[in-house]
C-alpha positions as CSV (number, residue, x, y, z in Angstrom):
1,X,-9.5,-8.3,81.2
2,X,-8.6,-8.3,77.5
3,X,-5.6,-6.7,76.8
4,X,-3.8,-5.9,73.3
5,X,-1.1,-7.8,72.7
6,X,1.0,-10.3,70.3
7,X,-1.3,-12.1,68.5
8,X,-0.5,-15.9,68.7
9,X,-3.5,-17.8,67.8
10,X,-6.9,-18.1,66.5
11,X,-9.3,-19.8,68.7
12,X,-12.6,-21.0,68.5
13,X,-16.0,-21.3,70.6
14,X,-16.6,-24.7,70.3
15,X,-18.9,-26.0,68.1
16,X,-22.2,-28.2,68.6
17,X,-22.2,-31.5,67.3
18,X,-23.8,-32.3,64.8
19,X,-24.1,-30.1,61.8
20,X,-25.8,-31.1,58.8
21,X,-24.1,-31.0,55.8
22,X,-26.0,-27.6,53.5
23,X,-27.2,-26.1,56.4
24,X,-25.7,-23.0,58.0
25,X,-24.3,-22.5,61.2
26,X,-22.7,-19.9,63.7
27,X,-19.2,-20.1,64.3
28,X,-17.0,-17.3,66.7
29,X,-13.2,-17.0,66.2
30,X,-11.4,-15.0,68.7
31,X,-7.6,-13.3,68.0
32,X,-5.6,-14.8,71.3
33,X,-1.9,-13.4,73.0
34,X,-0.2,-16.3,74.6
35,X,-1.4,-15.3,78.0
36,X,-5.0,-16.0,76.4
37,X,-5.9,-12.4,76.2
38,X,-7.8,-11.7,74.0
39,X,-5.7,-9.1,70.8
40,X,-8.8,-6.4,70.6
41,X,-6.5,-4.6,68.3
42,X,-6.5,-7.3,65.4
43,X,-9.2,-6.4,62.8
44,X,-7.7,-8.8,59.9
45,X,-9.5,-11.1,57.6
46,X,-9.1,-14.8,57.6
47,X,-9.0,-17.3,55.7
48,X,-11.2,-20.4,56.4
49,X,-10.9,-24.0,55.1
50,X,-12.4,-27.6,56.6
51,X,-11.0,-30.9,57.1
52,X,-12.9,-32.5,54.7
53,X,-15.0,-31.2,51.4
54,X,-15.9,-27.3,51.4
55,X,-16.6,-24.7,53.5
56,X,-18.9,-21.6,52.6
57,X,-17.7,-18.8,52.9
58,X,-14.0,-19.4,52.3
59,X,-12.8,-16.1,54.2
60,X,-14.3,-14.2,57.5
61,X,-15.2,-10.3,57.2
62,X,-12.7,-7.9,59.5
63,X,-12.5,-8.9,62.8
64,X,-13.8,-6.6,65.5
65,X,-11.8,-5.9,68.3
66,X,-10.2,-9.3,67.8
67,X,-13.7,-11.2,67.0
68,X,-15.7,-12.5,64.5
69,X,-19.1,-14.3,64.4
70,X,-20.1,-15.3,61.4
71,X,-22.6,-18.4,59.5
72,X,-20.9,-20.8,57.3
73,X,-21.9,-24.6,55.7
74,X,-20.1,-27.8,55.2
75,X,-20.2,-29.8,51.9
76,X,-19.1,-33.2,53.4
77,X,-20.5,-35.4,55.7
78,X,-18.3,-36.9,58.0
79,X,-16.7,-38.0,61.2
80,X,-13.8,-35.7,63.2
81,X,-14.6,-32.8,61.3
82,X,-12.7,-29.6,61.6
83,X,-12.6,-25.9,60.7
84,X,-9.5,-24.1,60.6
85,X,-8.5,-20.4,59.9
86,X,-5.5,-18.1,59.6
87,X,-4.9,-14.8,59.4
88,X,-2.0,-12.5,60.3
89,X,1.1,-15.2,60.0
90,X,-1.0,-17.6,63.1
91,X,-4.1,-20.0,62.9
92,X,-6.2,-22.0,65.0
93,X,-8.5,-25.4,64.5
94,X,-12.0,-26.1,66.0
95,X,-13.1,-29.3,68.2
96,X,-13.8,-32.1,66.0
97,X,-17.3,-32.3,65.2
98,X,-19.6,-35.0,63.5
99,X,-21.9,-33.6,60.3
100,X,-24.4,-35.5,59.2
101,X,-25.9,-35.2,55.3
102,X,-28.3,-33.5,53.9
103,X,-32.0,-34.4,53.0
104,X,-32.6,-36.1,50.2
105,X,-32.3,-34.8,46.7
106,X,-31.5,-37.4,44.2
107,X,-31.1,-41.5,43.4
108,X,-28.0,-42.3,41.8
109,X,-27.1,-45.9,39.5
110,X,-23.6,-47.3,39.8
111,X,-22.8,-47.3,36.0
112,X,-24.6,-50.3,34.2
113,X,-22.0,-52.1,32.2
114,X,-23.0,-52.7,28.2
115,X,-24.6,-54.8,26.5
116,X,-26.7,-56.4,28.3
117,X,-28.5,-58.9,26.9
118,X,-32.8,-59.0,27.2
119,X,-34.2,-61.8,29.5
120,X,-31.2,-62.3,31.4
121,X,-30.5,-60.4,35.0
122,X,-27.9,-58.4,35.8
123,X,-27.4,-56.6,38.9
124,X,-27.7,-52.6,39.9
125,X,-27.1,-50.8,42.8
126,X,-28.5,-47.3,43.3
127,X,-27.5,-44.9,45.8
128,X,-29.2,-42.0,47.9
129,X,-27.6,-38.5,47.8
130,X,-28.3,-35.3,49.4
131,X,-27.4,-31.8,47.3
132,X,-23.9,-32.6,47.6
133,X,-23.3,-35.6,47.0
134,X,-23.8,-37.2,50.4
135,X,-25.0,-40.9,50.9
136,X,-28.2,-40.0,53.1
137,X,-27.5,-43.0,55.2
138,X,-31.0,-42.8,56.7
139,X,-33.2,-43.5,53.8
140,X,-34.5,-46.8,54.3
141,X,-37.5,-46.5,51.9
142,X,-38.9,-48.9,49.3
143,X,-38.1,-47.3,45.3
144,X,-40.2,-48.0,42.2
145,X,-38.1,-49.3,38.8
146,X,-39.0,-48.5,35.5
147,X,-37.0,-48.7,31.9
148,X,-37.6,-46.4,29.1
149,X,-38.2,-49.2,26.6
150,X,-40.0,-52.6,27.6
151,X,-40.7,-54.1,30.6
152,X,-38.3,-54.4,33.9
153,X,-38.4,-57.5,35.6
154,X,-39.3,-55.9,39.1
155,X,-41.0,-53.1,39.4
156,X,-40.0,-52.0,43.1
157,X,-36.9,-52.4,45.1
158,X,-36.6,-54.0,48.8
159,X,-36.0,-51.7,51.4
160,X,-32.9,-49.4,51.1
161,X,-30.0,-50.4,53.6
162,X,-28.2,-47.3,54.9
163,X,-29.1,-45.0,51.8
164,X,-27.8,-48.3,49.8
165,X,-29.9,-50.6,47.5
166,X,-28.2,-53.7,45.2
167,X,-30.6,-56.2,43.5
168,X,-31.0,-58.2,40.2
169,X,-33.5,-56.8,37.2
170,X,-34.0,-58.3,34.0
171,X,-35.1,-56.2,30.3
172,X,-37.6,-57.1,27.8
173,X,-36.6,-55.2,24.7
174,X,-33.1,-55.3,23.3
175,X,-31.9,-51.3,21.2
176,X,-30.0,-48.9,22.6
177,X,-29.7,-46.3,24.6
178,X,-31.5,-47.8,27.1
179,X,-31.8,-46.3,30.6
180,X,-33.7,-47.4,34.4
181,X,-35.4,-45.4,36.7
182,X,-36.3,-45.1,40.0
183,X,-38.2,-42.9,42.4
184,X,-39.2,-42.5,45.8
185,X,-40.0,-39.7,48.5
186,X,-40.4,-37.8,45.8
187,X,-37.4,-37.7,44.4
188,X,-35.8,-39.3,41.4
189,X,-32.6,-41.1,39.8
190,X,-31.9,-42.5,35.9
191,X,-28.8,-44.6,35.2
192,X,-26.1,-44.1,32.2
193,X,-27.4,-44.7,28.5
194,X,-26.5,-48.7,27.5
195,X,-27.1,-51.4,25.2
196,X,-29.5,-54.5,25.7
197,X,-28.9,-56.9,23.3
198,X,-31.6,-59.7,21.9
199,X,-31.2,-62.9,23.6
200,X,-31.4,-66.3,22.5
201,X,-33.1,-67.4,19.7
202,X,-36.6,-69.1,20.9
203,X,-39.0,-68.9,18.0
204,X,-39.6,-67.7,14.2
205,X,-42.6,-65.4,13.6
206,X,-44.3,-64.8,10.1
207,X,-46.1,-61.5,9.4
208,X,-49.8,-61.4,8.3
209,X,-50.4,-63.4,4.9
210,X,-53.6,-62.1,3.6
211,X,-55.7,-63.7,1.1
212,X,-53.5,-64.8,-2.1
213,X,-54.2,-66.0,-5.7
214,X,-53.6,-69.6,-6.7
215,X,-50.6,-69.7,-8.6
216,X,-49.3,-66.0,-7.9
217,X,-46.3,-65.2,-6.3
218,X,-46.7,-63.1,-2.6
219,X,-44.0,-62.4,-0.6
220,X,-43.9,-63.4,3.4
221,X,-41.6,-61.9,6.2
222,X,-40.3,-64.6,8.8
223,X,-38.4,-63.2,11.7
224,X,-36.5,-64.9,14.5
């Protein structure tokens, strides 16, 4: 039978594994003597914090009759993660659980160094992430590439490798601010602004001489 008496712990119902990370979920905290009663005269609020990343929302109502049920989300996805609470000078920690990330919401290029220079490959790797910033380690789809000025070298990626994908490309047009894309599933990613520079020198080519007078001067533009 619950019984009021000094509080000396928060404890938790233990919590289903997994969670996903961005999705809510119920979590019950009960006020605790050290005879395990239960203290059904503690109505405080407490504060609540995770192991890893954020949780949402960052303090429980009142308690009722040493209880609380409430919904809360996890930013971080993660191994042996915990929620923790405390409240009237004790505290208390739940199991360790395992929360997995979020669906899919954006492609995201490791920073591409500059200059590059235009016929020549360099590498790029692009990454999946969910809302917060999550690897989705599950996407194993195929990604389209494309470059705001000239041609890319390859136009698709291989298959994604846990949420990961790092391959060679090669530009066309040198200028800058220069920047790749890629999509899949929907959903999108463009890398940092960067410099692609002309490459080697290959050939000369003159603009269009129209018809000219014998013995008149006409100007000609020849460009490497």
């Amino acid at each position: 039978q619950a019984q009021t008496s000094s509080l000396s712990q928060f404890v938790f119902n233990t919590d289903s594994s997994p969670q996903t990370a961005g999705s809510t979920f119920s979590i019950t905290i009960t006020a605790k003597a050290s005879n395990g009663n239960t203290v059904t005269s503690y109505t405080g609020t407490n504060t609540l914090t995770a192991s890893s990343g954020t949780i949402t929302p960052t303090t429980t109502n009142a308690f009722v009759a040493g209880v609380w049920t409430g919904q809360v989300t996890l930013s971080q996805a993660g191994t042996g993660i915990s929620i923790s609470t405390s409240g009237g000078g004790k505290s208390g920690t739940t199991n360790k659980i395992i929360v997995n990330p979020g669906a899919l919401d954006r492609f995201v290029f490791n920073t591409i160094s500059s200059p590059q220079t235009a016929g020549k490959t360099f590498s790029i790797t692009i990454t999946t992430k969910d809302a917060n910033s999550n690897t989705v380690t599950s996407y194993t789809g195929i990604n389209t590439l494309s470059v705001s000025s000239g041609t890319i070298s390859q136009t698709s990626t291989s298959a994604f490798v846990a949420g990961v994908w790092t391959g060679s490309v090669s530009l066309s047009a040198s200028g800058s601010g220069i920047t790749i894309g890629t999509s899949g599933s929907s959903k999108s990613g463009t890398s940092n602004l960067f410099t692609v520079n002309a490459g080697a020198l290959d050939h000369f080519i003159f603009s269009n001489i129209g018809t000219q007078t014998v013995g008149t001067a006409f100007s000609i533009t020849l460009t490497a």
